[in-house]
C-alpha positions, 0 to 999 in steps of 0.5 A: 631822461639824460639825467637817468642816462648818466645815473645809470652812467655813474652806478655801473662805473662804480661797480668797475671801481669796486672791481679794480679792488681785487686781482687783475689777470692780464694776457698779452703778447707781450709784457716788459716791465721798467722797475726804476719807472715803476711801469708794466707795459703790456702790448698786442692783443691786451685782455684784462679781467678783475671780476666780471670785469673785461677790458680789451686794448691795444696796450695797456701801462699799469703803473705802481709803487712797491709798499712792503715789498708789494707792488700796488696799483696806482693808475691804468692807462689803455690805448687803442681800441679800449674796450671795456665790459662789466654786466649791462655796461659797455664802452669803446673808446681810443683811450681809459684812464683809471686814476685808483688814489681818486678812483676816477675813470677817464674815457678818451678818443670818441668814447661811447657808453652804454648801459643796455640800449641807453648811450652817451658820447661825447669828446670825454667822459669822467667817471667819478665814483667816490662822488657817485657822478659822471660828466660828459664833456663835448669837444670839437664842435660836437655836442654830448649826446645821450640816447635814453630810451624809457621803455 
């Protein structure tokens, strides 16, 4: 049962990853952007979307590099109160880390995922999704749980 929980885990981070292809509209209340650093800072009541991809956060660093005169993505970081949404799929977490060069997904800070009614936590969650698979990782004395309900 916990093995079809992080199947279902790995499937719907990989449709996140297909999303961080297209454009991203971010809102904020503020946004400040440091070119020597190559980072967009945005702050206070940040909402992102790509797709039917939705993401909330307190702050959110976009960082990148500039290639023929274009700036593309190279890592997302998002702090506070991350929230992120995608069809089924659902996570809270105090921090997400999207690395885009190893499309990897990093949740943080009592992460918990859910697909429907199923859910896991754990002190860190990886997504990995050229490799179609995810681990959960315990932390603090706590154990990884999983709640999988078959029916």
């Amino acid at each position: 049962m916990v093995r079809r929980g992080l199947w279902f885990l790995v499937w719907g981070f990989w449709l996140v990853g297909q999303v961080l292809a297209a454009p991203i509209d971010i809102r904020s209340e503020r946004m400040e952007v440091l070119e020597d650093e190559k980072i967009a800072v945005f702050t206070g009541k940040v909402e992102a979307r790509k797709g039917d991809l939705k993401l909330w956060a307190d702050r959110l660093y976009v960082y990148y590099e500039v290639v023929d005169g274009r700036r593309e993505v190279k890592k997302l970081i998002a702090l506070g109160k991350v929230r992120i949404e995608k069809g089924a799929w659902r996570s809270l977490s105090g921090k997400a880390v999207y690395f885009k060069d190893q499309d990897r997904l990093v949740l943080e800070d009592h992460p918990r995922v859910w697909h429907g009614k199923d859910e896991v936590r754990g002190a860190v969650v990886i997504i990995y999704f050229r490799e179609n698979r995810s681990e959960v990782l315990s932390g603090g004395g706590r154990p990884v749980e999983a709640y999988v309900y078959t029916e």
